[in-house]
N, C-alpha and C positions, 0 to 999 in steps of 0.2 A: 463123808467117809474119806475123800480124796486129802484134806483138808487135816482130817484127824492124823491120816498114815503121814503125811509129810511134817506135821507138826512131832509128830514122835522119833523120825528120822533124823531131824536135826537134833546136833548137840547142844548147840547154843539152850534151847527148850530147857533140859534134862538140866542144866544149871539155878533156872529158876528153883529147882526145888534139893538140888544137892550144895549149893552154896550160896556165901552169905551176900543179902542183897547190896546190890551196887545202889541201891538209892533209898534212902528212907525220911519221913516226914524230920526229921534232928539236921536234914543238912540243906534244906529249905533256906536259902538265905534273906535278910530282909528286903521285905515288898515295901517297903512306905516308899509313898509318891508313887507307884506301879499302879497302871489301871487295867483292867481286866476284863476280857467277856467270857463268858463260858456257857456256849449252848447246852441246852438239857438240865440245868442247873437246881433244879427242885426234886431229883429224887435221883437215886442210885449212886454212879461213879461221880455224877457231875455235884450231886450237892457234897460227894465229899471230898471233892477238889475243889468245890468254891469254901467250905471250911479250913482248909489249907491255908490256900491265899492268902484268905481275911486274917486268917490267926495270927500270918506273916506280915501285917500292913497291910494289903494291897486293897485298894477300892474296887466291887467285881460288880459287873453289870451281872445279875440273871436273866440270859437269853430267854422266855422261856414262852409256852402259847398263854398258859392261865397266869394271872395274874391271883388271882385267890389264893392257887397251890402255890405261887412262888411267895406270898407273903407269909403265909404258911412256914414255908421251908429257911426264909430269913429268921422266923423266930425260934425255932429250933435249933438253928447255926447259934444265933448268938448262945443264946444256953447251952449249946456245945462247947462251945468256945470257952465259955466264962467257966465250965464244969471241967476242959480236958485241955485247955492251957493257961492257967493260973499264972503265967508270968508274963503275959500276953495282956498289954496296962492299956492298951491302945483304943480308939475308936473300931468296932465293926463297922465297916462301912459296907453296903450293900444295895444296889438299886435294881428296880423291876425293867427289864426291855423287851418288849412282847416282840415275839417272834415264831411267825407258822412257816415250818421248811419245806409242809406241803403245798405251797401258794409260793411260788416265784417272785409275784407283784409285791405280795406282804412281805417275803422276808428281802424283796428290795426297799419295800419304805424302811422296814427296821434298819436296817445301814442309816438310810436316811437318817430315822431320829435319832441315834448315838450321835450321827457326825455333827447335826445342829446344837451339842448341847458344848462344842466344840473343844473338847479333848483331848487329850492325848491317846492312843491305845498300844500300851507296850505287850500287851499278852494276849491273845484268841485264841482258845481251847474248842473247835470244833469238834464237840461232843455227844451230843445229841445223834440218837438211830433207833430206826423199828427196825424189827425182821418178823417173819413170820403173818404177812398181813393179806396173804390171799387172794391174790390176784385182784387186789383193790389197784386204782386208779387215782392219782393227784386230782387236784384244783384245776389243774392244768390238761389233763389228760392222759400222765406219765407214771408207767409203772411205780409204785408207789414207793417201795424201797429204797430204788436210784434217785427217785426226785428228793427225797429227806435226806437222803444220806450223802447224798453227794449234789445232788444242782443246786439245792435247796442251800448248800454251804457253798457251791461254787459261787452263788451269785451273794451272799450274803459275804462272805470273804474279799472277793475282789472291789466289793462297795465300799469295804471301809480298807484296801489298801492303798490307797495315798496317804489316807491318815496314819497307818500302819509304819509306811516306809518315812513320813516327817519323824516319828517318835523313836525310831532307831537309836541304840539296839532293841531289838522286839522279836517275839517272837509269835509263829501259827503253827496249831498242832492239830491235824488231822487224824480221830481216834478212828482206826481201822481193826482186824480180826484175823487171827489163822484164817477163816472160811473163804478167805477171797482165792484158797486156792481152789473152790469148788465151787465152779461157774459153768460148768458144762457145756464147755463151747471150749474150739479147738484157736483162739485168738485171746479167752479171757470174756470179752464183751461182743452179743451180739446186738450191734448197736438197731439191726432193723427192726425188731420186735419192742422198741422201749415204750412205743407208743400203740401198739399194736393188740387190743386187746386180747383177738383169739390166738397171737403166738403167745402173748404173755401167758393164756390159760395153759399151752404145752409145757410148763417147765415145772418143775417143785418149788417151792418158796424157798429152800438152799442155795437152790442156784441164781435168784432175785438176790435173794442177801451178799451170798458171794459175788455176785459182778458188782453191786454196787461198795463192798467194802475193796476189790479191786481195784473201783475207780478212784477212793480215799488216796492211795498211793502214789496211784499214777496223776492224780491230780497235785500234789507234793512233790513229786519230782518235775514235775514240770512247770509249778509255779518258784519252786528251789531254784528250777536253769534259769528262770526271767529276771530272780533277784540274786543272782550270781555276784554281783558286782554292790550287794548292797548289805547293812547289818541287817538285814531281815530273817532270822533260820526258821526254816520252816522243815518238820519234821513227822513221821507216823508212829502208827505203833499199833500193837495189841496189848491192851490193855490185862488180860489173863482171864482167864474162867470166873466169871465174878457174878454173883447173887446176885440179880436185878429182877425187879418188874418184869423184865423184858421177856425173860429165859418162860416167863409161865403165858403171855400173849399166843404162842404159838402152836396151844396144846388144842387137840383136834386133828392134826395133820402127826403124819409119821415123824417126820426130822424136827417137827415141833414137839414132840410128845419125848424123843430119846434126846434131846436139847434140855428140855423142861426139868428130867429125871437126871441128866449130869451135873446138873446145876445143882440140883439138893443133894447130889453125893458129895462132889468133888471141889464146888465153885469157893472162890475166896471171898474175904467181904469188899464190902466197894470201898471203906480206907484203904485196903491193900493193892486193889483196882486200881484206885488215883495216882499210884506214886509212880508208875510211869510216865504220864502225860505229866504231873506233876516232876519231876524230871527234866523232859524236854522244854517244859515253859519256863523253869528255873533256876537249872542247874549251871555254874559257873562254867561245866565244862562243855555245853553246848558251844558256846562265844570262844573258849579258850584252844579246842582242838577241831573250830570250825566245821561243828556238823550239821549238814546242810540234806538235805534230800532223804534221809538214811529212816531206816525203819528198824523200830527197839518191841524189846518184848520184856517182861516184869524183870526184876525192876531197875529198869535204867540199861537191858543190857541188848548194846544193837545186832542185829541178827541178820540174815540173809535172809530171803522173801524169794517169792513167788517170781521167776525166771521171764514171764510175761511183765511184770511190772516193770524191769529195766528197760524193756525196749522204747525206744524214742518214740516210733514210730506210732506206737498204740498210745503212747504218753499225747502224742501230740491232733491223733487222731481222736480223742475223747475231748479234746482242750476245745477241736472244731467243734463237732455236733455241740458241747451244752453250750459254748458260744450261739452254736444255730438257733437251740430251742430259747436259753434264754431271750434273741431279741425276736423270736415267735411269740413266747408265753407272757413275757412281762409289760404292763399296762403303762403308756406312759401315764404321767398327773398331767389332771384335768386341768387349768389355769381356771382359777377365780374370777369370776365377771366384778 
């Protein structure tokens, strides 16, 4: 609710739906030679932003855990493609990269394997999120929202930024939500319960959701301060009310059930979802009026956020801990006899 009321109070908001968008799939400029990953990429916002891409040149890894569903979701792209951009002469290029956000170790080898296939990578769409998961637990032991949504990209992000920062100009885009303003906690993040099963069980899954789309943010502006000095923009957003999968995972629970029900009212489709992050990974004018840190809402238009997210101190105190957990939770490799 907190969430909802602050999302309606801004004006920025109120533009998405009274005037004409600031970003649309026509101003995509050409991807050829651009390589691409895009977590979650086999269903919702992510398969229709790796249809984007491709349409536009770009070669896109699909982040994704199944391998089945993402080969799947390749062949549908391409007959997307070949049915809804007719001028678009080019190769679809598109490769599988398995990757589980709930497993630390796994989505550190996935960095791994991209980086061996030795690349370039100018665009990372971390896109990929659960909410609504009920006091589940990671691979790891970690609340399970925060560990997907945000460690699970913290450690998979910073693996493949060296590669990141050779391939400059590049871009990371962290897809984040209004709900990060509803966290129920008087900081944003109560970082002592992430591991904690019975505090975990005291919260609502809104408030799981929201600290971990929180930490999206705050995670982006703090990896923004480190590449200060570099072509690297790294940027968030909410991507808007948009028909997924997701929205119906949650039904059972109260804020799952009036979630689930906004969704078939009001929600947008996931083409119209994509053109945000789609935006930030593409748009000429990210590189040209250097935005760096900033948080955008549909489509293309940046907004002001959540008052907790500026602050350094929380920015830099989240940076500690999933540094702490990840060198807790991630397994080194075994060496070969």
């Amino acid at each position: 609710m907190v969430a909802f009321t602050n999302m309606l109070i801004n004006p920025t908001f109120w533009k998405t739906y009274f005037s004409s968008p600031h970003f649309t799939n026509d101003m995509i400029p050409d991807l050829t030679g651009k390589i691409a990953i895009v977590t979650g990429a086999n269903g919702g916002v992510g398969y229709a932003t790796t249809v984007a891409l491709a349409a536009h040149g770009a070669r896109v890894f699909m982040a994704c855990r199944s391998e089945v569903r993402a080969k799947e979701a390749m062949d549908k792209i391409r007959q997307e493609i070949k049915r809804d951009y007719p001028r678009y002469r080019g190769e679809v290029k598109l490769d599988f990269l398995e990757l589980d956000l709930g497993d630390l170790t796994k989505a550190s080898q996935s960095a791994q394997t991209f980086l061996k296939q030795g690349l370039p990578l100018h665009i990372l769409i971390n896109n990929s999120g659960v909410a609504f998961t009920k006091d589940k637990l990671s691979a790891d032991g970690i609340e399970y929202m925060f560990a997907v949504n945000h460690l699970g990209h913290f450690v998979f992000t910073l693996g493949l930024l060296d590669r990141i920062k050779k391939s400059q100009p590049s871009r990371i885009v962290n897809v984040s939500s209004w709900a990060l303003d509803d966290t129920r906690h008087p900081d944003g993040i109560d970082f002592d319960i992430l591991t904690n099963p019975s505090g975990i069980a005291t919260q609502p899954d809104i408030a799981h959701y929201g600290r971990s789309k929180l930490a999206n943010v705050l995670f982006t502006k703090a990896l923004a301060r480190r590449l200060a000095n570099e072509q690297v923009y790294v940027n968030s957003l909410h991507p808007g009310h948009v028909s997924t999968n997701m929205a119906q995972t949650g039904r059972g629970s109260f804020s799952g059930n009036v979630f689930a029900r906004a969704t078939e009212l009001f929600a947008m489709t996931p083409k119209d979802g994509a053109l945000t992050q789609l935006y930030c990974a593409t748009s000429p004018e990210i590189e040209n009026k250097d935005l760096r840190g900033r948080f955008f809402i549909p489509f293309g238009l940046e907004s002001r956020c959540n008052p907790l997210a500026e602050r350094e101190d929380l920015q830099e105190k989240l940076w500690e801990v999933s540094e702490k957990l990840v060198k807790e939770k991630v397994k080194k490799p075994t060496s070969k006899k």
